[in-house]
FIKOLZA-1660 file (N, C-alpha, C; in steps of 0.1 Angstrom, whole numbers, plus 5000, padded with zeros to 4 digits):
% residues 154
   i   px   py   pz ch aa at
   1 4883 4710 5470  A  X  N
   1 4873 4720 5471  A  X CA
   1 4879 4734 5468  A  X  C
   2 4888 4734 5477  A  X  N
   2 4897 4749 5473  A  X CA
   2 4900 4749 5460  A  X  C
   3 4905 4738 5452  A  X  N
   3 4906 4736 5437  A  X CA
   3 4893 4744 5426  A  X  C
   4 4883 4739 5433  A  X  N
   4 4867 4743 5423  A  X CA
   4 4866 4756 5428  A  X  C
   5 4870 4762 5444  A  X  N
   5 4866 4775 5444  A  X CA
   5 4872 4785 5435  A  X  C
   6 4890 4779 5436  A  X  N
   6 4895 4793 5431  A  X CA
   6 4893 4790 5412  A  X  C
   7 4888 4780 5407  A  X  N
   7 4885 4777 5393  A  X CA
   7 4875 4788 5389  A  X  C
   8 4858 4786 5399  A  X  N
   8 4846 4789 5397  A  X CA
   8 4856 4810 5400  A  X  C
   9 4860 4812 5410  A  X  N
   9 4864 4822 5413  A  X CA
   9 4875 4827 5405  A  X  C
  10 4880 4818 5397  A  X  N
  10 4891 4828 5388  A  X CA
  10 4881 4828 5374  A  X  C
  11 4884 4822 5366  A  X  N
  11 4881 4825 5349  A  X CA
  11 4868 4822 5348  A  X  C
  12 4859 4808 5353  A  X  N
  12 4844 4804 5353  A  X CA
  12 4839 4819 5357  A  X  C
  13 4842 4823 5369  A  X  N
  13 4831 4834 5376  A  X CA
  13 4834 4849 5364  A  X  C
  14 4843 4850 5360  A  X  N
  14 4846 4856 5348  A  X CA
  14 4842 4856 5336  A  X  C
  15 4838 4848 5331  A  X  N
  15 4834 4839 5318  A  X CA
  15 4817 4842 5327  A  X  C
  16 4811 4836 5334  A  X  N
  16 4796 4833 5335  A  X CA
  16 4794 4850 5341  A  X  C
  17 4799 4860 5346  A  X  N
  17 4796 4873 5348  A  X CA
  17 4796 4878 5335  A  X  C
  18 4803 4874 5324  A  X  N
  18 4806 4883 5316  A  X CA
  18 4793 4880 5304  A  X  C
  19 4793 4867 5305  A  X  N
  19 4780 4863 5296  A  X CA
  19 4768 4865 5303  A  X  C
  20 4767 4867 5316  A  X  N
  20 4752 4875 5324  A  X CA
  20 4753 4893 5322  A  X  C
  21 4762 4902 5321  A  X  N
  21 4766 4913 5322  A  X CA
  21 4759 4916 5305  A  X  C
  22 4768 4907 5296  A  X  N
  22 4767 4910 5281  A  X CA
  22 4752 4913 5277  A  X  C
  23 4744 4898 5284  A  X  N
  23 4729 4900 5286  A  X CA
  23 4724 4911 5286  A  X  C
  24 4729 4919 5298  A  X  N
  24 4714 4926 5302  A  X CA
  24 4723 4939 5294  A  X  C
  25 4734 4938 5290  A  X  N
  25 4737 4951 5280  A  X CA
  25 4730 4951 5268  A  X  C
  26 4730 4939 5260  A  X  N
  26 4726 4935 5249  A  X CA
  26 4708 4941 5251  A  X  C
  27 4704 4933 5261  A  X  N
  27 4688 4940 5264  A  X CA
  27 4684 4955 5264  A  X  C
  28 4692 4958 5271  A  X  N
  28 4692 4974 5273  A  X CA
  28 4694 4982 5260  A  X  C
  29 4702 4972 5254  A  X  N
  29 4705 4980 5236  A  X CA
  29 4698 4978 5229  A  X  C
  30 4686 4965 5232  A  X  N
  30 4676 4968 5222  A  X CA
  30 4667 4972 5228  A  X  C
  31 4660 4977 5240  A  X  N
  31 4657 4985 5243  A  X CA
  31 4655 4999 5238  A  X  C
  32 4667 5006 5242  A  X  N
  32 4672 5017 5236  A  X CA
  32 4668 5016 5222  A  X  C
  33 4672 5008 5219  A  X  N
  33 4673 5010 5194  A  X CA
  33 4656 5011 5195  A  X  C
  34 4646 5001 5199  A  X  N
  34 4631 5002 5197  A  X CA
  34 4628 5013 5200  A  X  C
  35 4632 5023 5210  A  X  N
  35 4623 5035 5217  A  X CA
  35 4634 5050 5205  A  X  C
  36 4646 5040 5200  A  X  N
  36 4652 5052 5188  A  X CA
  36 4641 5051 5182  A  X  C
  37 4639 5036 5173  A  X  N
  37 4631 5033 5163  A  X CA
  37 4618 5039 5161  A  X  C
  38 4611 5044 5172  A  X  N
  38 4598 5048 5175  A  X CA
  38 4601 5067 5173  A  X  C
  39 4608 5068 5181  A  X  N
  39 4613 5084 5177  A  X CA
  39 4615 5088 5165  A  X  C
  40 4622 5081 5160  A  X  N
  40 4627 5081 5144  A  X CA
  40 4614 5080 5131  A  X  C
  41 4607 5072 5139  A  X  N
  41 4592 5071 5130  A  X CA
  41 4583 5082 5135  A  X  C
  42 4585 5088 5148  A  X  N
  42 4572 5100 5151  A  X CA
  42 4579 5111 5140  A  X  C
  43 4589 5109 5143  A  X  N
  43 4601 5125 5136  A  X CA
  43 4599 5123 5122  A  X  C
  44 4600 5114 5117  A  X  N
  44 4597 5109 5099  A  X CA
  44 4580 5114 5095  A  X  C
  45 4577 5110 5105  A  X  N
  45 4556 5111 5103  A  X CA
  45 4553 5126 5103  A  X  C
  46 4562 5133 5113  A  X  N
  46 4558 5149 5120  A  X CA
  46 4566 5156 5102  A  X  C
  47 4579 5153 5096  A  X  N
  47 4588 5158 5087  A  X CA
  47 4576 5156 5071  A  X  C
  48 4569 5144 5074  A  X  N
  48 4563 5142 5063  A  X CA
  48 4550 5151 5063  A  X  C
  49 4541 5153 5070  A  X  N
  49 4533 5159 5072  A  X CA
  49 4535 5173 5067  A  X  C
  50 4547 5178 5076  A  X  N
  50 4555 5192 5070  A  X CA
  50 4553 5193 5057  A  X  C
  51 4562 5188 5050  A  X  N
  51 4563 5187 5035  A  X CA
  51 4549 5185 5031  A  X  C
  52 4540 5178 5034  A  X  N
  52 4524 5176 5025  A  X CA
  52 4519 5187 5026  A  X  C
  53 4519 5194 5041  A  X  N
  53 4513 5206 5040  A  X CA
  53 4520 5223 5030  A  X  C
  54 4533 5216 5033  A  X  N
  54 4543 5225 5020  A  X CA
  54 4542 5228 5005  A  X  C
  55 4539 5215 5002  A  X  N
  55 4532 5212 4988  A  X CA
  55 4520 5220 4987  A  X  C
  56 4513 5214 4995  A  X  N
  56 4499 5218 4998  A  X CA
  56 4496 5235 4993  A  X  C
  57 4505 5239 5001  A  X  N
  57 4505 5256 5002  A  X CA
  57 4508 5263 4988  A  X  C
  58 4522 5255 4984  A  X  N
  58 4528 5256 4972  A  X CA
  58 4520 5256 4962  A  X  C
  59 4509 5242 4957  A  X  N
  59 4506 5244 4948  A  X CA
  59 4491 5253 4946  A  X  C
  60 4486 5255 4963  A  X  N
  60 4476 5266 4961  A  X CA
  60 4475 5280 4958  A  X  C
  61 4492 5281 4961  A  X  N
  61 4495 5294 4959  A  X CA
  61 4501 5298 4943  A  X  C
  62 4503 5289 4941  A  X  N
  62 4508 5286 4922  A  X CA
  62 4491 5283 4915  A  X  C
  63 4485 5280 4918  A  X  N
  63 4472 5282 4913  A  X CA
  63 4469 5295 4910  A  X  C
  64 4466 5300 4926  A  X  N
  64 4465 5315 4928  A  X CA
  64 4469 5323 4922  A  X  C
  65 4487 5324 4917  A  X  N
  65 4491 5331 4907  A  X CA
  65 4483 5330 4897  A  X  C
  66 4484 5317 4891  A  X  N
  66 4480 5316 4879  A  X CA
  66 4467 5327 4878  A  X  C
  67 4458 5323 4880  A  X  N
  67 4444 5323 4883  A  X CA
  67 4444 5344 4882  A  X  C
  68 4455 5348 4893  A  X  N
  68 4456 5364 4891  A  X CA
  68 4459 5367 4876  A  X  C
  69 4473 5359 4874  A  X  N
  69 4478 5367 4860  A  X CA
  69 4463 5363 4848  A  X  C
  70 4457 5352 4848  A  X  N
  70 4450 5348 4840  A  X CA
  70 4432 5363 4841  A  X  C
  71 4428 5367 4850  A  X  N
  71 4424 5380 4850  A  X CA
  71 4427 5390 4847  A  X  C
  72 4440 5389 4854  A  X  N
  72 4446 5401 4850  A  X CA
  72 4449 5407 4831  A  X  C
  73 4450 5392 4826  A  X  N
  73 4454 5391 4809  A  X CA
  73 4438 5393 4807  A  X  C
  74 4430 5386 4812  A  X  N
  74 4416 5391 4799  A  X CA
  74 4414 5408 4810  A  X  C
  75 4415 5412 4819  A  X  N
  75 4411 5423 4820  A  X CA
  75 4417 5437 4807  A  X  C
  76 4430 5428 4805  A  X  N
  76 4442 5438 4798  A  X CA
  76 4433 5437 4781  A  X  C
  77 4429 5424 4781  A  X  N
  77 4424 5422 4767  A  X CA
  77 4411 5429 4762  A  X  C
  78 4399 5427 4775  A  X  N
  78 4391 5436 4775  A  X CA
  78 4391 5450 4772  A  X  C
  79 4400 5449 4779  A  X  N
  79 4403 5469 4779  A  X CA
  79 4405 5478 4768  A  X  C
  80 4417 5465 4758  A  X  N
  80 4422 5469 4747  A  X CA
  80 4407 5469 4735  A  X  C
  81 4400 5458 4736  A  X  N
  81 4384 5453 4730  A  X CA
  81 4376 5466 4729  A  X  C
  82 4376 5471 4740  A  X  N
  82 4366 5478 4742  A  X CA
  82 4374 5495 4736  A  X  C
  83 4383 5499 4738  A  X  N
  83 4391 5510 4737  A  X CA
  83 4392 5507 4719  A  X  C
  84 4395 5495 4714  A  X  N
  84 4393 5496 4701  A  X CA
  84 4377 5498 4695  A  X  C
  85 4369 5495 4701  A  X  N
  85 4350 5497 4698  A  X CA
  85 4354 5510 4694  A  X  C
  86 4351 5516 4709  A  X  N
  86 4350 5530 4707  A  X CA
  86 4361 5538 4701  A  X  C
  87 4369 5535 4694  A  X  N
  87 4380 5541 4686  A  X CA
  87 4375 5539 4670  A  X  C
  88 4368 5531 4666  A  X  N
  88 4364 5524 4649  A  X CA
  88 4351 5534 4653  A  X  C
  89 4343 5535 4662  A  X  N
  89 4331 5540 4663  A  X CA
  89 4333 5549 4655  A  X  C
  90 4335 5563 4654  A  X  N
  90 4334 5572 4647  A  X CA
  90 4348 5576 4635  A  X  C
  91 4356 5564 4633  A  X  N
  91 4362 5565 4619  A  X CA
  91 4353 5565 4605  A  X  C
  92 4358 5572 4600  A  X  N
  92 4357 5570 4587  A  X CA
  92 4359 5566 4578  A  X  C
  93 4351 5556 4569  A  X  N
  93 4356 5548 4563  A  X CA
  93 4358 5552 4545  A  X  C
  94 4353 5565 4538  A  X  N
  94 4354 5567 4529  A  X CA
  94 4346 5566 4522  A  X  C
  95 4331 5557 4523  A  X  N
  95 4323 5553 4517  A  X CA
  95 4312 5561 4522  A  X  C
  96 4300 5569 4516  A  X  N
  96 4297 5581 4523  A  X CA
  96 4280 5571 4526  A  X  C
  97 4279 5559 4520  A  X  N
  97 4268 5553 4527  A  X CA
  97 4266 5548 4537  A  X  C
  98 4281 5543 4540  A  X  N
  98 4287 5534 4556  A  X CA
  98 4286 5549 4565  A  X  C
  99 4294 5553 4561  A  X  N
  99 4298 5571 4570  A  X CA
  99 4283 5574 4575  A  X  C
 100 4272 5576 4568  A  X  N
 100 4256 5584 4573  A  X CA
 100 4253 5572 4585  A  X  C
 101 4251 5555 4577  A  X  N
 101 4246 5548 4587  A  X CA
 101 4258 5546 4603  A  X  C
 102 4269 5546 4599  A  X  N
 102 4274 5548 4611  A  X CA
 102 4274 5561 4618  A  X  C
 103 4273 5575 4612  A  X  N
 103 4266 5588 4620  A  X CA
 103 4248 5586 4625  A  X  C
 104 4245 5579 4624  A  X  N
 104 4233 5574 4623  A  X CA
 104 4232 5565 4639  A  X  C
 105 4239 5555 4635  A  X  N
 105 4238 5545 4644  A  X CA
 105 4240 5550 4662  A  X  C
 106 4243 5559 4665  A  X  N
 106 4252 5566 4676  A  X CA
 106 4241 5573 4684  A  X  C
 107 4232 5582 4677  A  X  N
 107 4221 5584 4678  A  X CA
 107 4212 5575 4684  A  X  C
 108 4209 5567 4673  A  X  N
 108 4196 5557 4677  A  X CA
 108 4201 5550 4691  A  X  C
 109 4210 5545 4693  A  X  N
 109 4218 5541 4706  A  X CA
 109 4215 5545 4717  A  X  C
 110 4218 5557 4716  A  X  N
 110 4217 5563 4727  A  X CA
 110 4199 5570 4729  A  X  C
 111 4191 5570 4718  A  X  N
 111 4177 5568 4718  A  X CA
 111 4171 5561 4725  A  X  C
 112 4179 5547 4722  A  X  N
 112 4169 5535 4727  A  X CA
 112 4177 5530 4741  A  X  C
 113 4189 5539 4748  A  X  N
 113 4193 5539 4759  A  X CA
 113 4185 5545 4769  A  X  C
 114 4183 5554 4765  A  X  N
 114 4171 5568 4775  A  X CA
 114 4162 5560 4771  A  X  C
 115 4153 5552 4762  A  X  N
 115 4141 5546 4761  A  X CA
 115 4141 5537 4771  A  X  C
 116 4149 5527 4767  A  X  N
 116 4147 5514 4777  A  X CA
 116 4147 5519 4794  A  X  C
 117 4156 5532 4797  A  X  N
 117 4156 5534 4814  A  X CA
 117 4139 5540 4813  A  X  C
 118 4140 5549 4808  A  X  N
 118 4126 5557 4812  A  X CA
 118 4115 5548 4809  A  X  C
 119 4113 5534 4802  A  X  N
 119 4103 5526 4802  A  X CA
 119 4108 5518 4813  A  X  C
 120 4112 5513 4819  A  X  N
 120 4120 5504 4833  A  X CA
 120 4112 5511 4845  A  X  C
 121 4118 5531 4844  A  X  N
 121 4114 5536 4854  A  X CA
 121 4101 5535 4857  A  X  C
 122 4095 5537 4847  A  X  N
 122 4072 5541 4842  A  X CA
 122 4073 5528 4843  A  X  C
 123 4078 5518 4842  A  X  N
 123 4066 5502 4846  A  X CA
 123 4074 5496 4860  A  X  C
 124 4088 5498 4866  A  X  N
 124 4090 5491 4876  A  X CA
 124 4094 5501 4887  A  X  C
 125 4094 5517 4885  A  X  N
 125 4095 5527 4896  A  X CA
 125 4115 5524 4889  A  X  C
 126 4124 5531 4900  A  X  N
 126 4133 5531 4896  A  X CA
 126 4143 5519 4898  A  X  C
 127 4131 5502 4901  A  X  N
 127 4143 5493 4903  A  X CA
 127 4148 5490 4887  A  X  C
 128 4157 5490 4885  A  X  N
 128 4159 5490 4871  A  X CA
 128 4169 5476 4872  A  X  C
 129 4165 5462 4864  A  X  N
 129 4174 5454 4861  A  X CA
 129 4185 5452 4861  A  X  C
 130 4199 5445 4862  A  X  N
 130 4210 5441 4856  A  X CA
 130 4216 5449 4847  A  X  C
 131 4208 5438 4838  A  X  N
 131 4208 5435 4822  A  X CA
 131 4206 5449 4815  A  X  C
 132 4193 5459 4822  A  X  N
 132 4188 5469 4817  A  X CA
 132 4202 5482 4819  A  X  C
 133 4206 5479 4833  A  X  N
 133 4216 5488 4836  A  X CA
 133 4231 5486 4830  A  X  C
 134 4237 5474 4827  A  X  N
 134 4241 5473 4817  A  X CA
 134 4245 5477 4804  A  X  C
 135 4232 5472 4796  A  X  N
 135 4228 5477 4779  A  X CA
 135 4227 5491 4779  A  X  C
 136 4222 5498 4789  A  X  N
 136 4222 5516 4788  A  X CA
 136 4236 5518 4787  A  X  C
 137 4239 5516 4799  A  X  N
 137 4254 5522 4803  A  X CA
 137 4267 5519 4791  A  X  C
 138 4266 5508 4784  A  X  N
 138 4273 5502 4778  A  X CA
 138 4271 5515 4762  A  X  C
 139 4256 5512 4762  A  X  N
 139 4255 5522 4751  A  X CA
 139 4257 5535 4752  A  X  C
 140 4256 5540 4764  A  X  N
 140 4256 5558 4766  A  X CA
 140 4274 5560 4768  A  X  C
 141 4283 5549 4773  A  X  N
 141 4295 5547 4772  A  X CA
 141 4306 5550 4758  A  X  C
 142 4298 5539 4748  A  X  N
 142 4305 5542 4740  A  X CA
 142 4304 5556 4735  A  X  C
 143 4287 5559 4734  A  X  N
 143 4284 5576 4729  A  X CA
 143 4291 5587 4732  A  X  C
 144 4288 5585 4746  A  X  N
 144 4293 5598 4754  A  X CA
 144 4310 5594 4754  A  X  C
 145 4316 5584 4755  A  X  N
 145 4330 5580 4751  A  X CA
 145 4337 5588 4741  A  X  C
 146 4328 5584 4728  A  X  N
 146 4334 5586 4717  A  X CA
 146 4332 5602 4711  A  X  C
 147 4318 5608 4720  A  X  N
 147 4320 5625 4717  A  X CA
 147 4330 5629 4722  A  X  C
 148 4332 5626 4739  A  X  N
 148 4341 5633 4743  A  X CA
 148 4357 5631 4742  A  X  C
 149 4358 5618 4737  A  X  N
 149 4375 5617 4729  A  X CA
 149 4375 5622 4716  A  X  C
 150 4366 5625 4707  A  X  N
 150 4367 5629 4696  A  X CA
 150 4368 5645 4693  A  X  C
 151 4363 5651 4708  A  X  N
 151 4365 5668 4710  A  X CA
 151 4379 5669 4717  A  X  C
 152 4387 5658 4718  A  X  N
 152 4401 5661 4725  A  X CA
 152 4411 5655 4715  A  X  C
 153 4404 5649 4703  A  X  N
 153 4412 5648 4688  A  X CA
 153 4422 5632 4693  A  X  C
 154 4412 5623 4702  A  X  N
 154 4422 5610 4707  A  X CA
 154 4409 5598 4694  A  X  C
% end
């Protein structure tokens, strides 16, 4: 009996502690790794999100550019459009029948500018249209434009 105790008590009790020990280490480790593994996927999910909403921003704001410079270029084009109108308006072209009807034309413009508001005012009082405010302004624009750059020799 003393034989089995000091056996079970020397290397057995050594050997069966170390294989019950190893157990609940080994448990404990996967333990641990599942509750990493779960961290590791909230932190992946929370990093991904980041970045979608990064993009997100990125390409609204690269839109955005675009979208400014793209006004900004027909504003520059317009500008140039219109500065050339009223720049050809009162050239001369050499030809003295183009020359009358284009000394001509500037006039009547600005005739049927003051026409169209003063008929707007006498049938609708002074709500005057868009469209009507517009076509005046546009016309009394280039006129009065093109007198008054043409008295400063531009």
């Amino acid at each position: 009996m003393s034989a089995l105790i000091s056996f079970l008590g020397g290397s057995a009790f050594r050997m069966i502690w170390g294989e019950v020990s190893a157990y609940f280490t080994r448990k404990q480790e996967h333990i641990m790794e599942v509750e990493r593994m779960k961290m590791q996927g909230d932190l992946e999910a929370a990093q991904h999100t980041r970045n979608l909403e990064s993009i997100r921003i990125q390409a609204d704001l690269g839109i955005k550019t675009i979208q400014v410079q793209a006004d900004a270029d027909l504003a520059r084009t317009d500008a140039a459009a219109w500065e050339e109108a009223v720049t050809a308006v009162g050239r001369s072209t050499g030809i003295k029948f183009i020359d009358v009807w284009n000394g001509s034309i500037r006039p009547l413009l600005a005739t049927m500018a003051i026409s169209i508001v003063v008929f707007e005012v006498m049938h609708n009082g002074f709500l005057l249209s868009d469209w009507d405010r517009d076509l005046a302004s546009s016309i009394l624009g280039v006129y009065v434009a093109d007198r008054s750059l043409g008295k400063r020799g531009k």
